[in-house]
C-alpha distance (Angstrom), angle and dihedral (degrees) to the residues before:
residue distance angle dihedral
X1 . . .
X2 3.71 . .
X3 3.77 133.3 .
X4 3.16 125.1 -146.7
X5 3.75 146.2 -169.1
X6 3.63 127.4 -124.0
X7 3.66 111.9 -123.4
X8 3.71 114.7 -109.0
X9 3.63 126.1 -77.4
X10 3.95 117.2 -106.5
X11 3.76 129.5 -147.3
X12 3.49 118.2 -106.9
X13 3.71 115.9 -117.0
X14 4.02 121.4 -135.5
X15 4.42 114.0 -72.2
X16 3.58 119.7 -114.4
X17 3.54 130.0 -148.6
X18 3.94 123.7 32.1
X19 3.70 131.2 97.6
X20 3.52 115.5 -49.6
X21 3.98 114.3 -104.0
X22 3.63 107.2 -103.1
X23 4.15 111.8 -116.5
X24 4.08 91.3 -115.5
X25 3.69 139.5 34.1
X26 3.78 116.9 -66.3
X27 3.76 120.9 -97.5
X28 3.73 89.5 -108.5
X29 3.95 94.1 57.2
X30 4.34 91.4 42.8
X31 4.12 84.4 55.0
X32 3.42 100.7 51.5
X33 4.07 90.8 41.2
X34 3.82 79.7 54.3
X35 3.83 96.0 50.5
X36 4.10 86.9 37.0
X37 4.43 85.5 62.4
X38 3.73 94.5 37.3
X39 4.23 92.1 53.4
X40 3.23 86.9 44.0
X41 3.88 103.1 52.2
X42 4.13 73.7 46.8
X43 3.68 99.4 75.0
X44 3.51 88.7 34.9
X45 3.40 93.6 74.0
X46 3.31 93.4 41.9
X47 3.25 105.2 56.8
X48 3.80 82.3 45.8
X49 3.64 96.5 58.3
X50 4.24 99.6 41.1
X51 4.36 79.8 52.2
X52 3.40 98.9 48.9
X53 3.84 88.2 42.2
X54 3.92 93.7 53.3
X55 3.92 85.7 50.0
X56 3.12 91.2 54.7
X57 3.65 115.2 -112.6
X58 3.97 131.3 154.8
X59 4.13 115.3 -87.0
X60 3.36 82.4 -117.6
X61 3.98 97.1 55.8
X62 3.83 91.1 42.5
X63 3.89 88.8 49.3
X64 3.71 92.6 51.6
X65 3.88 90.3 45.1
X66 3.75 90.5 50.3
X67 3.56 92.2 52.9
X68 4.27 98.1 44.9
X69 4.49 77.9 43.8
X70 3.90 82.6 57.0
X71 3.62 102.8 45.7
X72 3.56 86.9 48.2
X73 3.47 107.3 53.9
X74 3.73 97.0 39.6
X75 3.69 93.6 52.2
X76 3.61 89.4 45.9
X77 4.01 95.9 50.6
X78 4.02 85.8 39.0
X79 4.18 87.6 54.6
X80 3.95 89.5 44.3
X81 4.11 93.5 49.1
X82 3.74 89.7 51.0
X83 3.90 100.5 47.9
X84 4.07 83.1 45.4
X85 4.26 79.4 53.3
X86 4.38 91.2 -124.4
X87 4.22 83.5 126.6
């Protein structure tokens, strides 16, 4: 019986044919980043309003603070997505 080796594997060289990959993310991949910042700005505020609550401010304080907390994160994830090129 004999044994013998199978012959070495070879690269694979670059596909033809197909659609051409577009220059930027697809649409599906720039929504979700979207939906990604906006959740995220989300529990921001949040978290903003139940802390400024259990300190003790006004509803109207911890409302306002929510909303700054919200503007802030999202733009911040939304700033991060695009210099990672998702938008």
């Amino acid at each position: 019986m004999s044994l013998t080796t199978p012959p070495p594997a070879t690269a694979a060289g670059p596909q033809t044919g197909g659609a051409p990959q577009p220059d930027g993310p697809s649409k599906t991949v720039k929504v979700m980043a979207i939906l990604i910042a906006i959740h995220s700005g989300t529990l921001g505020a949040l978290l903003a309003f139940m802390i400024t609550r259990h300190l003790g401010a006004t509803p109207l304080v911890a409302i306002g603070s929510a909303g700054a907390t919200f503007l802030g994160v999202s733009a911040t994830v939304k700033y991060t997505e695009e210099k990672l090129h998702l938008l």
